[in-house]
Backbone atoms as SQL, in Angstrom:
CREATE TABLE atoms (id INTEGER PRIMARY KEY, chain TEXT, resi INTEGER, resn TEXT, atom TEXT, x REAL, y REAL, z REAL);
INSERT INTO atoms VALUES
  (1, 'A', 1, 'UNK', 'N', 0.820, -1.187, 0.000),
  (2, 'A', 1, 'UNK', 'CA', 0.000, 0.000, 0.000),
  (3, 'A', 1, 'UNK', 'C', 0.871, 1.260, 0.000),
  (4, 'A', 2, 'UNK', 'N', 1.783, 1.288, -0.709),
  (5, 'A', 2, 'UNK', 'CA', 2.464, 2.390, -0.819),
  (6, 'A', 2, 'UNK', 'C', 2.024, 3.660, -1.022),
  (7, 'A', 3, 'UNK', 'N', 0.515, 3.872, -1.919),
  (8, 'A', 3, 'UNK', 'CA', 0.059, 5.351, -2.089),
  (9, 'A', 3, 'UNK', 'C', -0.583, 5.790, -0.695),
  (10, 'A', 4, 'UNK', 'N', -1.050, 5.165, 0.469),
  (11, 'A', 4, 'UNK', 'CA', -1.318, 5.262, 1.348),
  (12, 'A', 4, 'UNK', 'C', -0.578, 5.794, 2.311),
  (13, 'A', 5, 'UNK', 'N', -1.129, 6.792, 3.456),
  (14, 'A', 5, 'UNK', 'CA', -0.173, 7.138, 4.735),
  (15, 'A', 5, 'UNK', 'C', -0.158, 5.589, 5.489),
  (16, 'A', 6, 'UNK', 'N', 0.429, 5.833, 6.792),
  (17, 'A', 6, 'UNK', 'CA', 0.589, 4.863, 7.620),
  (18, 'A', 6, 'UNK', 'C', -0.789, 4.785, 8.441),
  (19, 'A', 7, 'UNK', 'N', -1.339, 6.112, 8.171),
  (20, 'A', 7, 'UNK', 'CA', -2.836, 6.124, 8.832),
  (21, 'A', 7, 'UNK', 'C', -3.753, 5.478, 8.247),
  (22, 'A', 8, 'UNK', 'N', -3.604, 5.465, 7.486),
  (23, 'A', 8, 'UNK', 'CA', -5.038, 5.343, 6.224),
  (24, 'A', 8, 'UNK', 'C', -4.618, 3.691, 5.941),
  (25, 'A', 9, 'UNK', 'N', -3.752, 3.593, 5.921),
  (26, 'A', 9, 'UNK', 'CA', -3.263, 1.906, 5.681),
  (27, 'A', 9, 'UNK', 'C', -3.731, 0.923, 7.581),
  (28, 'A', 10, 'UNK', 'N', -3.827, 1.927, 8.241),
  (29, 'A', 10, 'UNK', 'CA', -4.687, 1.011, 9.485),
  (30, 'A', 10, 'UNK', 'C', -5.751, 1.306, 9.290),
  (31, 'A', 11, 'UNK', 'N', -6.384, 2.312, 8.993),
  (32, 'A', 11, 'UNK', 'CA', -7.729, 2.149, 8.318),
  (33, 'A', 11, 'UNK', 'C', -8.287, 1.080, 7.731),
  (34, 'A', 12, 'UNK', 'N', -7.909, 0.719, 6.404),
  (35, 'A', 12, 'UNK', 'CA', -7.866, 0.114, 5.797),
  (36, 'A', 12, 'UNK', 'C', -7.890, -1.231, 6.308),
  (37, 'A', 13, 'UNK', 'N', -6.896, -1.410, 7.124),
  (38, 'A', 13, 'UNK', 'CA', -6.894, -2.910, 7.574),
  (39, 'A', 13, 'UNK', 'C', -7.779, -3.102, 8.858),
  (40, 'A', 14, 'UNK', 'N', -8.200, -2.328, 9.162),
  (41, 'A', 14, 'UNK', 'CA', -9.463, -2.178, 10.212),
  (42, 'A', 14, 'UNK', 'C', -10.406, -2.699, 9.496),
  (43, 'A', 15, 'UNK', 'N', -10.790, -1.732, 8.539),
  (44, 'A', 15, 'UNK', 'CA', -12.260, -2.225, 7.849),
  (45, 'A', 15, 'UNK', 'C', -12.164, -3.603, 7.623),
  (46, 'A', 16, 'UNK', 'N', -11.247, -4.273, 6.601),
  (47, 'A', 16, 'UNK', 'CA', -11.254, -5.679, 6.496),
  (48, 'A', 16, 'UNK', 'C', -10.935, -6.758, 7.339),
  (49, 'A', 17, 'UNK', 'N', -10.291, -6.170, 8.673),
  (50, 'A', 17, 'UNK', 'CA', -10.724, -7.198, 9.849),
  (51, 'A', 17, 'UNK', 'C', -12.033, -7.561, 10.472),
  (52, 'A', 18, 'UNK', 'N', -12.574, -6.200, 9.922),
  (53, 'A', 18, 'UNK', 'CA', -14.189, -6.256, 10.832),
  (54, 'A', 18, 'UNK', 'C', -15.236, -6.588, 9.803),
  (55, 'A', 19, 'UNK', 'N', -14.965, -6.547, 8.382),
  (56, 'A', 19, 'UNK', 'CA', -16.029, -6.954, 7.251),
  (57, 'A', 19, 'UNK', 'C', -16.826, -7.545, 7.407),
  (58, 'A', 20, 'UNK', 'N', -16.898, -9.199, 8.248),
  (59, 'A', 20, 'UNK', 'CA', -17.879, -9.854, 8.460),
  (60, 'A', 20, 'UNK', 'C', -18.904, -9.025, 9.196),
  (61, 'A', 21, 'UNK', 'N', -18.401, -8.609, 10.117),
  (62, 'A', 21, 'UNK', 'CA', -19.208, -7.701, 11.314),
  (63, 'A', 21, 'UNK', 'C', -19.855, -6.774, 10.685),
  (64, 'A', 22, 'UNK', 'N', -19.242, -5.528, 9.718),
  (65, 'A', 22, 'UNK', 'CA', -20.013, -4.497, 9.559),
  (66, 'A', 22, 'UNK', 'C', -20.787, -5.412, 8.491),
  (67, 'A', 23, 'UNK', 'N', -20.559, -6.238, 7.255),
  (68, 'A', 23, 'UNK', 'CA', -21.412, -6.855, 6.575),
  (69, 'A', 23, 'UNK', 'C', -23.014, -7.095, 7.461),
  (70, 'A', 24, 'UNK', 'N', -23.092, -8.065, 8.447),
  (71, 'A', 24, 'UNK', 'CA', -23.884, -8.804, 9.014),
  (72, 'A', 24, 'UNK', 'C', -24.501, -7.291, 9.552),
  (73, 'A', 25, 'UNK', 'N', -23.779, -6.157, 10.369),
  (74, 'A', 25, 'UNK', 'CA', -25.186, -5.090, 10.404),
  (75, 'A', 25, 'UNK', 'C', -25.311, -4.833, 9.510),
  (76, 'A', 26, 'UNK', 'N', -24.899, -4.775, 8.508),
  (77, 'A', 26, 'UNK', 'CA', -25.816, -4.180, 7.382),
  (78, 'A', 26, 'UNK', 'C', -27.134, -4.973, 6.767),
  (79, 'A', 27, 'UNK', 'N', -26.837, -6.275, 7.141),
  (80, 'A', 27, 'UNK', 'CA', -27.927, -7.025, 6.487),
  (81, 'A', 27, 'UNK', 'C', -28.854, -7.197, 7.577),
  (82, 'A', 28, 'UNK', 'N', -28.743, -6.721, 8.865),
  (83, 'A', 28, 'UNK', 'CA', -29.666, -6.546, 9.803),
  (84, 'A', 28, 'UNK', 'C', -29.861, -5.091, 9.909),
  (85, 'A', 29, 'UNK', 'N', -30.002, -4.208, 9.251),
  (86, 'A', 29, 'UNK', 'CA', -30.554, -2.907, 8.894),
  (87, 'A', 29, 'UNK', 'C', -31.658, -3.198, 8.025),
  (88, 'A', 30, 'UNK', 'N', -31.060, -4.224, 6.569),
  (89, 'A', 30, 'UNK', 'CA', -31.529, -4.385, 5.018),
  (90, 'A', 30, 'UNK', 'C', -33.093, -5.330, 6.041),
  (91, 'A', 31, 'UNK', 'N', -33.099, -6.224, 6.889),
  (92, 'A', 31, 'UNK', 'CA', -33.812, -6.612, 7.187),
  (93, 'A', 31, 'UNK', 'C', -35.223, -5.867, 7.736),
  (94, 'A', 32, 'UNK', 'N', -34.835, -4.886, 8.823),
  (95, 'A', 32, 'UNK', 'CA', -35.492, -4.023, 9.415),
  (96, 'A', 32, 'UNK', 'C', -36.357, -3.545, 7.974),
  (97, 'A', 33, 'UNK', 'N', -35.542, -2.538, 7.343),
  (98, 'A', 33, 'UNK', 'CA', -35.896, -1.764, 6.186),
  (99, 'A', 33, 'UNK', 'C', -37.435, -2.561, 5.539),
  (100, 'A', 34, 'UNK', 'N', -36.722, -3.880, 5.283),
  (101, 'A', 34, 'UNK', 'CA', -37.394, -4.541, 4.473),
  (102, 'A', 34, 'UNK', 'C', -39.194, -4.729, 5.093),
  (103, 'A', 35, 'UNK', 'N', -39.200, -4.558, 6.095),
  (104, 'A', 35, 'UNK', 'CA', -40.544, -4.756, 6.755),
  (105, 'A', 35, 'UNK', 'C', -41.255, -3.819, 6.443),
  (106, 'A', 36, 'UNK', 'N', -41.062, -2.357, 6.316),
  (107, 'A', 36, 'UNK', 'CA', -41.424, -1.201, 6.123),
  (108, 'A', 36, 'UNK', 'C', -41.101, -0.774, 4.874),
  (109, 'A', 37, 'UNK', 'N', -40.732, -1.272, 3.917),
  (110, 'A', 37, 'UNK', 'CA', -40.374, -0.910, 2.359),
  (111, 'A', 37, 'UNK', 'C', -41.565, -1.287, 1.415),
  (112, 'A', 38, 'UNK', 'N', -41.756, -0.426, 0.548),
  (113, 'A', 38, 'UNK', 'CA', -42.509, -1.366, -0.425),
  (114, 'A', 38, 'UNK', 'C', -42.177, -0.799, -1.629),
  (115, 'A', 39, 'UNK', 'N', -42.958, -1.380, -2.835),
  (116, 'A', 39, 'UNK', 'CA', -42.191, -1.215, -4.136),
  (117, 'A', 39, 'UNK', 'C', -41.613, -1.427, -4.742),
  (118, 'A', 40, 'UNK', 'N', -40.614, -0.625, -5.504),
  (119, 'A', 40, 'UNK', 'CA', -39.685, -0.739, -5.755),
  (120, 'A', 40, 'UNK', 'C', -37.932, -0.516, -4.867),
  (121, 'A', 41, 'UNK', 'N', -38.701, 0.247, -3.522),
  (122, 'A', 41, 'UNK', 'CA', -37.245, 0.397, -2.828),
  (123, 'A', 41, 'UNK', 'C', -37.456, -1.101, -2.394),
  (124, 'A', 42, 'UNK', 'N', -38.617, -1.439, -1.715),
  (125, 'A', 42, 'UNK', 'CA', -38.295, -3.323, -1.522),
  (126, 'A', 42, 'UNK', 'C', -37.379, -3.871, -2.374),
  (127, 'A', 43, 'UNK', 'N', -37.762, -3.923, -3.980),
  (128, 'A', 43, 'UNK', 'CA', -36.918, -4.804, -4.773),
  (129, 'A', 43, 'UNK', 'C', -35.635, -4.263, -4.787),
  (130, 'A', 44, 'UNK', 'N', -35.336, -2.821, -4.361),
  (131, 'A', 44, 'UNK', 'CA', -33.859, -2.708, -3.976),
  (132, 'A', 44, 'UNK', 'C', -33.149, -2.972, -3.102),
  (133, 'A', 45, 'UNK', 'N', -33.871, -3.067, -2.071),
  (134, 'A', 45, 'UNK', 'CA', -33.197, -4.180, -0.394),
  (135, 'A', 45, 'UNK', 'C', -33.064, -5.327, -0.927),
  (136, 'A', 46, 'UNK', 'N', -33.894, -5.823, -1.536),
  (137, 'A', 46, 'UNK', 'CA', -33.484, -6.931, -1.775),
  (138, 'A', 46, 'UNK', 'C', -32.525, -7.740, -2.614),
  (139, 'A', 47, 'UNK', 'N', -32.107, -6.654, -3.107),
  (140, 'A', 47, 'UNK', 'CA', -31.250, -6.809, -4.232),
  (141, 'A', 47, 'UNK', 'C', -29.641, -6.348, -3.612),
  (142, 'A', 48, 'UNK', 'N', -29.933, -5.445, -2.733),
  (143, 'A', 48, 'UNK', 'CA', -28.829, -5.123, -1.714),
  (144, 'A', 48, 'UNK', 'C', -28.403, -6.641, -0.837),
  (145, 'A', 49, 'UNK', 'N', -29.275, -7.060, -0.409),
  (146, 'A', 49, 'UNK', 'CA', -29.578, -8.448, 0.368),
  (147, 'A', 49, 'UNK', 'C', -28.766, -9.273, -0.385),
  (148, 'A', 50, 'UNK', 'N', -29.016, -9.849, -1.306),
  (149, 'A', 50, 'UNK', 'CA', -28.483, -10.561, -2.160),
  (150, 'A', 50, 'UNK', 'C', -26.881, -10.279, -2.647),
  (151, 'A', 51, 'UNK', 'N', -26.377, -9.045, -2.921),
  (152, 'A', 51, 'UNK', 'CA', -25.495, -8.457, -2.880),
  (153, 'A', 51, 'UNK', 'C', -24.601, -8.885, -1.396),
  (154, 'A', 52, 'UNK', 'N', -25.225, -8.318, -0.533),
  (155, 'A', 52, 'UNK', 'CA', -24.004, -8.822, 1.117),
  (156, 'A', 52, 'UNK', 'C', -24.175, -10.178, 1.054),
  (157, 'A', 53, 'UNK', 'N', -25.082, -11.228, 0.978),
  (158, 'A', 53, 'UNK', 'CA', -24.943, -12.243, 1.182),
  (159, 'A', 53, 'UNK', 'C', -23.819, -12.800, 0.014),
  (160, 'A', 54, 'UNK', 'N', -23.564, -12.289, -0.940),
  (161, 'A', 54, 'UNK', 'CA', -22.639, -13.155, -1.397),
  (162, 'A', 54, 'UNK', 'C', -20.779, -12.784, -1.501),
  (163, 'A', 55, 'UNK', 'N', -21.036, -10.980, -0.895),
  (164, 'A', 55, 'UNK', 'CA', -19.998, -11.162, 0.021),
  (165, 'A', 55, 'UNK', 'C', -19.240, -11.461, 0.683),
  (166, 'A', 56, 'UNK', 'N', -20.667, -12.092, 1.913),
  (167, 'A', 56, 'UNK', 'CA', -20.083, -12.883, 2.879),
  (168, 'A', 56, 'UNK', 'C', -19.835, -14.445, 2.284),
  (169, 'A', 57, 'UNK', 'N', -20.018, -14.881, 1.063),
  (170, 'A', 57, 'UNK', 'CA', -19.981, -16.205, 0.545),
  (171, 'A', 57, 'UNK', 'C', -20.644, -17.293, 1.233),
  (172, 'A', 58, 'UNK', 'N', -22.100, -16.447, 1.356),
  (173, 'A', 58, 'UNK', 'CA', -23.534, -17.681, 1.996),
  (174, 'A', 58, 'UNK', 'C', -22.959, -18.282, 0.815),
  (175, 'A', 59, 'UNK', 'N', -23.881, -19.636, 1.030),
  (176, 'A', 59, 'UNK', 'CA', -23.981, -20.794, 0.405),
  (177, 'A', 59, 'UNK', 'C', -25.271, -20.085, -1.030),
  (178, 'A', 60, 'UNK', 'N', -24.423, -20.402, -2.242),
  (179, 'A', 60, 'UNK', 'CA', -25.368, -19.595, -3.641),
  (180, 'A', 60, 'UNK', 'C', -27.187, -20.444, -3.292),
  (181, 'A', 61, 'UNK', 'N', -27.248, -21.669, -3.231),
  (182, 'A', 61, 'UNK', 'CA', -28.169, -22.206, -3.031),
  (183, 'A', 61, 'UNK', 'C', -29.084, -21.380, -1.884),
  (184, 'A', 62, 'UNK', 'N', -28.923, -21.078, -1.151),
  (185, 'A', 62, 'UNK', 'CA', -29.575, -20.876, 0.019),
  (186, 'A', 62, 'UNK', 'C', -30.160, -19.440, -0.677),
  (187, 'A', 63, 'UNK', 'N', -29.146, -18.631, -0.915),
  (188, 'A', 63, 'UNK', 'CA', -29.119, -17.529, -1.570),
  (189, 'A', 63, 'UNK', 'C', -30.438, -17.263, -2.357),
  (190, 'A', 64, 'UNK', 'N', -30.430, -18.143, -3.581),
  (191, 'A', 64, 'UNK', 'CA', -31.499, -18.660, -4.194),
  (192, 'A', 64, 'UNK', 'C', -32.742, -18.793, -3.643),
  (193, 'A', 65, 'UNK', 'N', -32.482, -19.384, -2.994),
  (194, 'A', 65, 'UNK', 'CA', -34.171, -19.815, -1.742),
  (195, 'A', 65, 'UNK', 'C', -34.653, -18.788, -1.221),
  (196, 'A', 66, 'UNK', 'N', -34.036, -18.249, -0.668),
  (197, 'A', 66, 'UNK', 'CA', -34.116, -16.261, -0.343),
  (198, 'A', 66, 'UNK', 'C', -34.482, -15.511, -1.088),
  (199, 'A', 67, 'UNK', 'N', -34.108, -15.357, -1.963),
  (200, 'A', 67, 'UNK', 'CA', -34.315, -14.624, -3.271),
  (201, 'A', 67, 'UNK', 'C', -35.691, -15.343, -3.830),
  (202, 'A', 68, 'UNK', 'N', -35.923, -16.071, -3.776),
  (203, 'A', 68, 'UNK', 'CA', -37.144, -16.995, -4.312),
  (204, 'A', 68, 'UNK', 'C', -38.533, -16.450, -3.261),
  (205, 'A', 69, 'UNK', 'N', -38.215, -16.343, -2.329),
  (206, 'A', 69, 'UNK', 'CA', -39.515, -16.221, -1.447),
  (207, 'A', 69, 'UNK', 'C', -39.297, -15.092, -0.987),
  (208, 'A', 70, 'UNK', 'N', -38.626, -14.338, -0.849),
  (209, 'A', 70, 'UNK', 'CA', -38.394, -12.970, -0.432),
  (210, 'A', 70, 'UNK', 'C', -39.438, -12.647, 0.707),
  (211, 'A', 71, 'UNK', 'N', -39.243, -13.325, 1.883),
  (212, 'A', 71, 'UNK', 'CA', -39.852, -12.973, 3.388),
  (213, 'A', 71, 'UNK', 'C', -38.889, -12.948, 4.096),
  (214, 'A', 72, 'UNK', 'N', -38.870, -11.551, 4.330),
  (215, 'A', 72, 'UNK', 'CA', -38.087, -11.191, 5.524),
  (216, 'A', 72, 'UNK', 'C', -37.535, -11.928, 6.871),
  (217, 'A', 73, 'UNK', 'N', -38.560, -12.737, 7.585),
  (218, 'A', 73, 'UNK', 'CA', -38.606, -13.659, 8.249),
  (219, 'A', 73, 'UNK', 'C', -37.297, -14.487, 8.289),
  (220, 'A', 74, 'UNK', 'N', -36.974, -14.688, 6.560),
  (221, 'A', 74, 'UNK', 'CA', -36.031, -16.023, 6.291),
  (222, 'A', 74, 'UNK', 'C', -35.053, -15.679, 6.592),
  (223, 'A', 75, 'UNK', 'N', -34.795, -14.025, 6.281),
  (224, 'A', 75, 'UNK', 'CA', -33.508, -13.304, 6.426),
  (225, 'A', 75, 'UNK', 'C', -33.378, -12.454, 8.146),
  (226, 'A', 76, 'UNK', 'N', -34.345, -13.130, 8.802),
  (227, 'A', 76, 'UNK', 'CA', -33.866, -12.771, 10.282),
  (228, 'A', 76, 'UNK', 'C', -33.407, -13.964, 10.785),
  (229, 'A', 77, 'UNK', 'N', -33.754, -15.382, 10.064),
  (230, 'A', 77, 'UNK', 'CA', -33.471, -16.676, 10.610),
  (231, 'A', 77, 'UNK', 'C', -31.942, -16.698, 10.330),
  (232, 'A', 78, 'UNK', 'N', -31.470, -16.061, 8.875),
  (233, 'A', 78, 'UNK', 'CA', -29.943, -16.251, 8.614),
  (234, 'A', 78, 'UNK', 'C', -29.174, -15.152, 9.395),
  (235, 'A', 79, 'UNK', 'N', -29.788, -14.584, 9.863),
  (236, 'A', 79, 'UNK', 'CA', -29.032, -13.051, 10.542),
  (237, 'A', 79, 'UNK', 'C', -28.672, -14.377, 11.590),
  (238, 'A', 80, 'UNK', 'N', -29.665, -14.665, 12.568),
  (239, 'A', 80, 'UNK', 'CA', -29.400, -15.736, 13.585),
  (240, 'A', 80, 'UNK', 'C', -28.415, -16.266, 13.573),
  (241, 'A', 81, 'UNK', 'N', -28.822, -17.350, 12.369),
  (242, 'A', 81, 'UNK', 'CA', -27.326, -18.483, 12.101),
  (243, 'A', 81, 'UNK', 'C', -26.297, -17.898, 11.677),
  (244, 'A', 82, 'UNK', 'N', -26.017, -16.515, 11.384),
  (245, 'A', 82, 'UNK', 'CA', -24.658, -15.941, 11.232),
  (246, 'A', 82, 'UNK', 'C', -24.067, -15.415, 12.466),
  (247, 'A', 83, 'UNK', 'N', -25.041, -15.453, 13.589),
  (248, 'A', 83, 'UNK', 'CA', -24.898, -14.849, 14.777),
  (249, 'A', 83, 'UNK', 'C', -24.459, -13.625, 15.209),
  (250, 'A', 84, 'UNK', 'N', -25.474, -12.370, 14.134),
  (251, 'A', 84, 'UNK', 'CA', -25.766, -11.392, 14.214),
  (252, 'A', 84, 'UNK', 'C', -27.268, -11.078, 14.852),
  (253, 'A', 85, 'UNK', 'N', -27.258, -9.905, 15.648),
  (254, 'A', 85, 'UNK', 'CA', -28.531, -9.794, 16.385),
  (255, 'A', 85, 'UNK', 'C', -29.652, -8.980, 15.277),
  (256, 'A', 86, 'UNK', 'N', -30.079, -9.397, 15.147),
  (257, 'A', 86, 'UNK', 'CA', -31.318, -9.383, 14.048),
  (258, 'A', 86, 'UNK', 'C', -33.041, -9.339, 14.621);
């Protein structure tokens, strides 16, 4: 990381120590949202949704199944099993 200060390069390696973490709130925000969304910003949470989950490299299948039924519900059950508070 040479174009970087020495600051900005712990930055940096901050964020990607904690990725899983800030990932998982974000998809427990996208969740919240999603209860109270409708429309078309819905189909954009959800599309955000789909987006972090493969980030975090959920399983594509599962992914799928999610994306298939699009109830919120499913995506507070995976917040769970990622063991984010959801």
């Amino acid at each position: 990381m040479p174009d970087y200060s020495p600051y900005q390069q712990k930055i940096i390696k901050r964020y990607y120590e904690n990725f899983d973490g800030i990932k998982h709130q974000r998809l427990s925000e996208l969740a919240t949202e999603l209860y109270l969304a409708e429309g078309k910003k819905r189909d954009r949470l959800w599309a955000q949704v789909e987006q972090t989950l493969r980030k975090l490299e959920f399983p594509e299948s599962r992914i799928a199944h999610l994306m298939e039924k699009r109830d919120p519900a499913l995506l507070v059950g995976i917040l769970k099993e990622l063991g984010a508070p959801g």
